[in-house]
Structure formats: structure tokens, C-alpha cells
PALO-801117 format. One record per residue (C-alpha): residue in three letters; x, y, z. Coordinates in steps of 0.001 Angstrom, whole numbers, padded with zeros to 6 digits, always signed. Example, Ala and Ser with C-alpha at 12.3 -4.5 7.8 and 13.67 -1.06 7.14 Angstrom:
Ala+012300-004500+007800Ser+013670-001060+007140
***
This chain:
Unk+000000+000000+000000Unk+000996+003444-001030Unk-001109+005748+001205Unk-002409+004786+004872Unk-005871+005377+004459Unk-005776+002303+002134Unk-006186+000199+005018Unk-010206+001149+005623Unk-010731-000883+002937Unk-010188-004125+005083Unk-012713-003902+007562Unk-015031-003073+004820Unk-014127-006488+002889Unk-014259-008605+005797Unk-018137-006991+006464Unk-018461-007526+003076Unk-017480-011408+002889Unk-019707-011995+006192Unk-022602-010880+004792Unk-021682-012666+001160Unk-021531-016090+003421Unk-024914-015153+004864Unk-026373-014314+000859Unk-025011-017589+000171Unk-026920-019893+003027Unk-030035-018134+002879Unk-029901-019011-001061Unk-029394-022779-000433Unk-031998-022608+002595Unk-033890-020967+000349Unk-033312-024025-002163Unk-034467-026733+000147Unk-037637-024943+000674Unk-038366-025344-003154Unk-037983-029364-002580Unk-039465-028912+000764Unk-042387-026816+001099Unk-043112-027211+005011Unk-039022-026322+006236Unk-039156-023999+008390Unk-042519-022991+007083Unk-043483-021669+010488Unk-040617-020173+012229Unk-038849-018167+008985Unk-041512-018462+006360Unk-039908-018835+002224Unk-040620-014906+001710Unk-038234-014133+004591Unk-035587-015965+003941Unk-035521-014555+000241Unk-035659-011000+001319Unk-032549-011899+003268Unk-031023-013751+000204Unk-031654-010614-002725Unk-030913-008012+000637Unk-027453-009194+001935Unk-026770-009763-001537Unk-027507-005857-002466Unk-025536-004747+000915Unk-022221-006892+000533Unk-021971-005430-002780Unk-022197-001913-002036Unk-020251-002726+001281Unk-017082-003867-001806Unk-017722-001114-003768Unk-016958+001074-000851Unk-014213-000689+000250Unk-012916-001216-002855Unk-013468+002679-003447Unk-011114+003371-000257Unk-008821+001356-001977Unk-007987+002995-005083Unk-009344+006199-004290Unk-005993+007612-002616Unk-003524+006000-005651Unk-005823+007708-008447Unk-006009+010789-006241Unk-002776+010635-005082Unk-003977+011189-001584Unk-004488+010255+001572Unk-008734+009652+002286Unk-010435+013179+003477Unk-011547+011637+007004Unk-010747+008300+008136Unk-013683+008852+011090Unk-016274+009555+008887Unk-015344+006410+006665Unk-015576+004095+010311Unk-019132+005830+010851Unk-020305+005218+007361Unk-019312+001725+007954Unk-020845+001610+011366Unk-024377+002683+010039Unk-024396+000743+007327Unk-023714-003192+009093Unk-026514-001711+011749Unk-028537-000990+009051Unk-028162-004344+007004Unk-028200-006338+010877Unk-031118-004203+011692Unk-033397-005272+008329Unk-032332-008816+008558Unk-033753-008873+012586Unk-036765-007261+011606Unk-037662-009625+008887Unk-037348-011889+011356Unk-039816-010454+013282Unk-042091-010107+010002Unk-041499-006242+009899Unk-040922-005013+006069Unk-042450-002771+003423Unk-043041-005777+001384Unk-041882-004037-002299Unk-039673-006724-003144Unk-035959-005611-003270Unk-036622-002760-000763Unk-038471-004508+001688Unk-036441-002194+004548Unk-038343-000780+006849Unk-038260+003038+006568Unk-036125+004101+009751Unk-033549+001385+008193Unk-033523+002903+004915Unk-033177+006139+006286Unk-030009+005085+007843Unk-028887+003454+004919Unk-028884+006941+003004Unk-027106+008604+005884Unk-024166+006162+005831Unk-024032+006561+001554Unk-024473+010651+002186Unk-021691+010416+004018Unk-019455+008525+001798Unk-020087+010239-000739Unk-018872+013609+000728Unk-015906+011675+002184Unk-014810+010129-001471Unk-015981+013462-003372Unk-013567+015568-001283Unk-011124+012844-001786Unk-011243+012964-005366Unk-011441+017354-005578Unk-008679+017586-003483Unk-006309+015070-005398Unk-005383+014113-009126Unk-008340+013817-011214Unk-007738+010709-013442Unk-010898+009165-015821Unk-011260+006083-013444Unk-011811+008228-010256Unk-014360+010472-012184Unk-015982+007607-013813Unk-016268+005873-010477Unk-017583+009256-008631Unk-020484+009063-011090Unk-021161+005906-010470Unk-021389+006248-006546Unk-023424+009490-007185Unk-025802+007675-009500Unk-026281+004963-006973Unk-026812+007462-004642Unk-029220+009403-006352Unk-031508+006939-007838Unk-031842+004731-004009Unk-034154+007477-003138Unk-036761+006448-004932Unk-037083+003799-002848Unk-038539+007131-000578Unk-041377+007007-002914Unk-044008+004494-002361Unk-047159+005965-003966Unk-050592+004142-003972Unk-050945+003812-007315Unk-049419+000464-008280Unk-048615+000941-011960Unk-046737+004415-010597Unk-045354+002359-007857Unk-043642+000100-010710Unk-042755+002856-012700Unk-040369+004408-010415Unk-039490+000931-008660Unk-037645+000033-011536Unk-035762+003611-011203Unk-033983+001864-008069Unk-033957-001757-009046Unk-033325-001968-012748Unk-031211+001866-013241Unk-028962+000811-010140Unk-027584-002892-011721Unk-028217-002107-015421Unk-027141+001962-014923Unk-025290+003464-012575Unk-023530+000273-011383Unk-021666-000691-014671Unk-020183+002676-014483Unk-018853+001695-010879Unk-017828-002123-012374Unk-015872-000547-015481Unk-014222+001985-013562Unk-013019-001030-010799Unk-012714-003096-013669Unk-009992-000246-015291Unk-008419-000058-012580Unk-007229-004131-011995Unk-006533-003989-015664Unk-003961-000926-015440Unk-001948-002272-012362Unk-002633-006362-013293Unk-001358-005614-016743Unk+000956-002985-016753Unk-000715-001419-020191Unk-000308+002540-020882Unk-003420+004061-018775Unk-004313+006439-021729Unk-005293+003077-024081Unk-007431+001552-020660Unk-008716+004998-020620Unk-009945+005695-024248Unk-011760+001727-023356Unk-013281+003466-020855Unk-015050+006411-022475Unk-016740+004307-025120Unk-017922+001559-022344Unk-019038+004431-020093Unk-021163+005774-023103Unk-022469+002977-024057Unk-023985+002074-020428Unk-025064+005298-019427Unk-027214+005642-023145Unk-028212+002549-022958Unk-028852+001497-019197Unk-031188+004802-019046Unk-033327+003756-021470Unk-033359+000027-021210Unk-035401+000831-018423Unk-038082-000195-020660Unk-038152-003312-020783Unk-039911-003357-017931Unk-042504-001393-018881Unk-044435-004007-020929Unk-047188-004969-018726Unk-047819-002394-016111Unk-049892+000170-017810Unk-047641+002572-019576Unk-048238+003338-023201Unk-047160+000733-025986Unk-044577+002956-027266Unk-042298+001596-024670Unk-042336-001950-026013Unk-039887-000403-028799Unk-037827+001245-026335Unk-037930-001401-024435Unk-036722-003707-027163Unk-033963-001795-028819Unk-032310-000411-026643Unk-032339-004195-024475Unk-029949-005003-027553Unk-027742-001445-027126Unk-027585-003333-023409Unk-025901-005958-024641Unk-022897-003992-026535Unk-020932-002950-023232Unk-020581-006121-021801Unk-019852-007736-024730Unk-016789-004569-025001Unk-015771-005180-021760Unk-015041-008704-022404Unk-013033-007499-025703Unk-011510-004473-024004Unk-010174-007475-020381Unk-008362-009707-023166Unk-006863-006929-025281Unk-005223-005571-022495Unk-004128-008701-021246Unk-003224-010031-024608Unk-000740-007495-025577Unk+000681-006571-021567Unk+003274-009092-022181Unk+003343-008670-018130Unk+003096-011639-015866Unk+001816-010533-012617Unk+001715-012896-009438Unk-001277-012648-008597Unk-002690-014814-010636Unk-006207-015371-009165Unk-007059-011879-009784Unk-005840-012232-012833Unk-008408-014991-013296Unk-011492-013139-011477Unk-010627-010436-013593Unk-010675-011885-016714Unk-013630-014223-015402Unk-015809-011460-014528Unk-016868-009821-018128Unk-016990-013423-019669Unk-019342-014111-017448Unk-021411-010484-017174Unk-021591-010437-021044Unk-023734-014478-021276Unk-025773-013609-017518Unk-026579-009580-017849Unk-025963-009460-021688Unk-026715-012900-023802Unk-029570-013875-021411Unk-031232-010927-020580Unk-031430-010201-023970Unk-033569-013358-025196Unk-035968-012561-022869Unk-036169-008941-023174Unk-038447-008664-026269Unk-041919-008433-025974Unk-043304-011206-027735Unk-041155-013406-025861Unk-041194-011473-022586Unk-044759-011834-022782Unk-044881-015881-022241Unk-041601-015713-020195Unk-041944-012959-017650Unk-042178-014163-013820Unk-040613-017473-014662Unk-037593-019251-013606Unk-036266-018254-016682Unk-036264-014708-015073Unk-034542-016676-011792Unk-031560-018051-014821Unk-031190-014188-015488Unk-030918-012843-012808Unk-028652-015801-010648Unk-026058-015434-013625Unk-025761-011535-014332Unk-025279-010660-010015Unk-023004-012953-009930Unk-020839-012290-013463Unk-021419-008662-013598Unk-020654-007687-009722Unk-019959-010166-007521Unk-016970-011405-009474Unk-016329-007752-009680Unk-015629-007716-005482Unk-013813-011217-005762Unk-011835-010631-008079Unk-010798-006973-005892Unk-010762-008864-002702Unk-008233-011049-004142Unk-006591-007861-005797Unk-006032-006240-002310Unk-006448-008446+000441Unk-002604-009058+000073Unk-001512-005615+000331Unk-003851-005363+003388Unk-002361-008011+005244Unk+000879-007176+003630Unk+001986-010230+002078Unk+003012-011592-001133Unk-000503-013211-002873Unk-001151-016330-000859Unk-003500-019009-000997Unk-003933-018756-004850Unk-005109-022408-005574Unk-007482-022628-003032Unk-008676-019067-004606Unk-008911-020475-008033Unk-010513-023951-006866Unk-013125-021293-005263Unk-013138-019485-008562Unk-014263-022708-010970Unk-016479-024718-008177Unk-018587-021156-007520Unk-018347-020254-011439Unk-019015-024267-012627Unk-021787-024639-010013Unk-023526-020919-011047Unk-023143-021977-014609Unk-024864-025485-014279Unk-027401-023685-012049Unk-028476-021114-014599Unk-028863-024096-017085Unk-030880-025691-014758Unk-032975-022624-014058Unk-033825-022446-017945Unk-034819-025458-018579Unk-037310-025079-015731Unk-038388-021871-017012Unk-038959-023112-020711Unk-040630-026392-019565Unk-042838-023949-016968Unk-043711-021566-019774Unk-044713-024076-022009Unk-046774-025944-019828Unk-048576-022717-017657Unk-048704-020352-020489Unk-049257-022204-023607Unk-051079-025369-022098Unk-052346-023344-019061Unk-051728-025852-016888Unk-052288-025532-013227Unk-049617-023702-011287Unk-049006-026598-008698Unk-049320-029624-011016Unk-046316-027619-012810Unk-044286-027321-010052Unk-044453-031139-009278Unk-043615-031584-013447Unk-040501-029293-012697Unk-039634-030149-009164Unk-036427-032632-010212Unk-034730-029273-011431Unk-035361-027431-008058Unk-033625-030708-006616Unk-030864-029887-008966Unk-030542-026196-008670Unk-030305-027432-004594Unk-027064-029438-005361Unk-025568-027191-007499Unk-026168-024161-004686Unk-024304-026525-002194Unk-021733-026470-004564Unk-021348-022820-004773Unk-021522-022564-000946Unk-018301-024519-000877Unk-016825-022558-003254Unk-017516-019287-001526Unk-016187-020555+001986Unk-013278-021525+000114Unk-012771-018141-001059Unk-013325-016621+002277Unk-010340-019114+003373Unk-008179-018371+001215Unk-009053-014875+001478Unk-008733-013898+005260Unk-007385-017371+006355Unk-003587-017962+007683Unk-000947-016599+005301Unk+001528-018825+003947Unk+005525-017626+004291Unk+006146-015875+001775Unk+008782-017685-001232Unk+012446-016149-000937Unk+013255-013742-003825Unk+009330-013104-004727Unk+008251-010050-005103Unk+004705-008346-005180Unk+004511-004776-006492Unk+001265-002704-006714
***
């Protein structure tokens, strides 16, 4: 580490992996529910425990971002974080905040709109703790160098700022309610958040590959157009059936394709860079996560949210498990690869030591990625045989389940899978260090 205020990134990761490991078993708990109807039906009902799966997911992502933002912040800026207190508050308010939803879920306390199901004191606190980051990493960045990855990042962090409250705005009207919902749920992951995964993403590349930061830059601008002109407006895809005029099933459906188009750069832009570096860096399991990460953003976010994204086909497939394929594959390709493949970037330097524990890392890195894959394959071929069979045959909804229920068994194993994989990463992560080889070196 360059700069001392580097290190508030690290309690920030380790929050971050906790609440990952809780994501993770509420998802396969979550699972065994779908082959068992009655677990735990009385004492944490199905529609609690997935409010704490899609929740901790949300908050151990933004809990990386921040982290990871504390990270690179100061070598962009080339300076020290503006207040290192405010940064141990933010954190502070925000684990409170994600502890304090999860309890009162528990207690069967939520606002029931799915994805922001937080009570309204908790979001409230939530907002606070981002307010305050913001100013921290905004004085950060004025006071410093101004480089194209800190300013894409900034807007990023503002964006994701900005458009959370909307989730202030709960009006009675349900098709309004939708409208603006999406504002939050879809603009955040499909926005505002790419900006904050390419600029992440740009910044691995430059010190993993060693490439001229004016040629990652230029990569930058035209990914960073791309999302923001397309993520905006893609926003209508969701518009289909909930009342708004029909004009948006064109919007909806072209720009759905412009979606597609920075992924797909990313991925070209990872493997250029890495192609021509010519630099072997040892850290090799970032390397991987890295390279990992767009690959697999580009066939979850991009490929597959694209065949469903038209109208005529949205319109058999919508509320499926094909929309359950989607989603599972593009969280975990687009961003949480994106705070792996960081954690793995940084934990060293943290715990200053050369990169340890790199094959248990990549064993973590194919069993999550093999068993997400197989799962998403899974997922679709339940979705297919479920719109087939409730839409086109109009079968009853239970009699389908009990046609599909050997793929739910399926999707079980392959979550128990990926649950192995993650606590693998979290030992290799934040586990003991190994001694470090005589003559290696590790340079930032």
C-alpha cells in the first residue's frame, strides 16, 4: 500500500465477505424450501428468507464497492482519504442498518416491495451512511489528481446514490409504484452500477497488466457511453405490462440489444489488455477473477437478458424461472466477481503479504463459477418447460411445479456447490498466510 488510508478498505471487505456467506446460506436454505415446502414454514416463512437472500446480496456489494473505493481512491487521487472517522461511521451505520433489516424480517417487519423490503427508519439510515461517503470520497477525489477512473467511479457512486431514493417514494398507485421501482432496481444494476464495475474493472486492468493508462482509458469512455445511453433507457423493458403506453415496447426492445454492446466490449476491451501486456503478474487469481468477470457479465446480464427482453417473448416468459436463470447469472458475473476478483486484488496488500493461498482461490473461482453456470442451465430449462406448460397449455400452477420439481432438486445441489466454493474463497481470502517464497516479489 501506497497511502495509509488504504487500510479502511479491510474492515469493509471482511463486512463484506460476512454478509456474502450469509447471501449464500439463505440461497441454499432458500433451495431446500423449493424441494421442501413445510421447512421452516413456520418459524422463517420462504418470503423471509428470500428477502434476506436478494438483501445481503444488495448490501455486501455496495459494502465492496466502498471498500474497494477506499482502496484505489488515494492512488488515483494521489492522496491520503479526506476523514478516516467519517469512513468508520459510514461503515458503522451501514452493518446496523443491514443487521437491523435482517432482525426485523425476522420479526415479520418489512415494506413488502420486493428488493426494498427495509423498513423506513432502516432505509433512512442506509442513506445517511451513503451521504456520508459520498462527501468523504468526493472531497477525496477534488482535493487530489483527477484521473478518468476516479471520475468515472464518482459518477457511479453518485448515480447509486441518487436513484436509491426512490425507494422514498411508495405511492398508492401500483402501476406508478412500478414505474419508479424500476428507477432503483433496474437503473442501479443495469445503470449506474456498470459505471462503478468498469471503472473497478480499469483499474485491476492498469496495475494487473501494466498497459499505458491512456489506451485503458480511451476503453473506458466508449464503455461508459455505451452504459449510461443505454442502461437509461433500457429501463423499458420493464414497462411491458404495467400500464404505460405501448410505445415503450420499442424502447424497451432496442435499446435491451444497445444493453448488450458494453458487456460484450468489456469482455473485448479485459483480453486486449491482457493479450498485448506481455506482463506476468503474481497474482494470478485476480488475474483470473478479472478476466472471469466480463466473460461471465456479457452471457448472464448481456446474452440472457437479452432473449428474454423482447416483448413477444417477454410476454410468455416474464415471472418465470427463466427470469430466476437471469438474474442468478448476471449478479453474480457482472458484480460479484467484480468484489472477488478486488478482494483477491487487495487483500494481500492489506495483510501485507506476497498473494497467498492462490489455488485454493482459483478452486473457489471454478467450483462457484461451474456450479452458477450449471445452475443457470438448470434454471432455464425449468423456465422453458414452466412456460410451455402454464402459459401455452395453461396448466395448473401446482401440477407444474411437481412436473418441474427434479430441477429445483438440482438447482439445490448445485447451490451446495457454490456454498463450498464461496467458503473456500473466504479461506483463502482472510485465512492464515503462507511464508512468503524467498526472492518473490509483489509490487502494486
Amino acid at each position: 500500500m501506497k497511502y495509509q488510508t488504504q487500510a479502511l478498505a479491510y474492515p469493509y471487505f471482511f463486512a463484506a465477505l460476512a454478509l456474502f456467506l450469509i447471501q449464500v446460506m439463505a440461497g441454499v436454505l432458500a433451495g431446500l424450501v423449493y424441494v421442501f415446502p413445510n421447512f421452516l414454514s413456520e418459524s422463517v416463512p420462504f418470503h423471509i428468507i428470500r428477502m434476506i437472500h436478494t438483501n445481503a446480496l444488495l448490501v455486501w456489494l455496495l459494502l465492496g464497492y466502498f471498500g474497494a473505493s477506499y482502496f484505489l481512491i488515494p492512488e488515483e487521487c494521489e492522496t491520503e482519504i479526506h476523514n478516516s472517522k467519517l469512513a468508520w461511521l459510514q461503515l458503522g451505520l451501514f452493518v446496523f442498518a443491514a443487521l437491523a433489516a435482517v432482525t426485523s424480517y425476522l420479526f415479520g417487519i418489512h415494506e413488502g416491495r420486493e428488493f426494498l423490503e427495509q423498513p423506513l427508519w432502516v432505509k433512512i439510515i442506509m442513506a445517511i451512511a451513503f451521504i456520508v461517503f459520498i462527501y468523504n470520497i468526493t472531497m477525496t477525489v477534488l482535493k487530489g489528481r483527477k484521473t478518468v477512473v476516479s471520475v468515472v467511479l464518482l459518477m457511479g457512486l453518485w448515480g447509486a446514490l441518487l436513484f436509491f431514493l426512490f425507494a422514498f417514494y411508495n405511492p398508492d398507485n401500483l402501476a406508478l409504484d412500478k414505474l419508479y421501482w424500476w428507477w432503483v432496481v433496474h437503473v442501479w444494476v443495469e445503470g449506474v452500477w456498470e459505471l462503478i464495475m468498469a471503472a473497478m474493472l480499469a483499474f485491476l486492468l492498469i496495475k494487473l497488466t501494466g498497459v499505458d493508462r491512456e489506451i485503458i482509458e480511451k476503453w473506458l469512455y466508449v464503455i461508459v457511453g455505451f452504459s449510461l445511453f443505454s442502461g437509461l433507457l433500457g429501463t423499458g423493458h420493464h414497462y411491458y405490462w404495467i400500464g404505460t403506453p405501448e410505445y415503450w415496447h420499442w424502447i424497451g426492445a432496442l435499446f435491451s440489444v444497445l444493453e448488450v454492446l458494453p458487456f460484450f466490449g468489456m469482455v473485448l476491451w479485459a483480453f486486449y489488455l491482457v493479450y498485448h501486456s506481455g506482463r506476468s503478474h503474481p497474482n494470478k487469481a485476480a488475474m483470473l477473477w478479472s478476466l472471469g468477470c466480463p466473460v461471465m457479465a456479457f452471457f448472464g446480464a448481456g446474452a440472457l437478458g437479452l432473449m428474454h427482453s423482447f416483448p413477444s417473448v417477454n410476454y410468455y416468459t416474464h415471472g418465470t424461472q427463466l427470469t430466476a436463470a437471469h438474474g442468478h447469472l448476471a449478479f453474480f458475473g457482472a458484480y460479484v466477481m467484480l468484489n472477488l476478483a478486488f478482494f483477491t486484488y487487495a487483500l494481500p496488500a492489506l495483510r501485507k503479504s506476497q498473494p497467498y493461498n492462490q489455488i485454493l482461490n482459483m478452486w473457489s473461482f471454478w467450483l462457484m463459477t461451474g456450479a452458477m453456470i450449471f445452475m443457470t442451465i438448470t434454471l432455464s430449462f425449468a423456465g422453458i418447460l414452466q412456460t410451455h406448460l402454464q402459459r401455452v397449455l395453461a396448466m395448473g400452477f401446482m401440477e407444474i411445479q411437481s412436473q418441474i420439481d427434479l430441477f429445483y432438486w438440482l438447482r439445490l445441489g448445485w447451490g451446495v456447490f457454490f456454498l463450498i466454493g464461496a467458503l473456500l474463497f473466504i479461506y483463502s481470502a482472510l485465512g492464515p498466510v503462507q511464508k512468503q517464497v524467498s526472492g518473490a516479489s509483489y509490487s502494486q
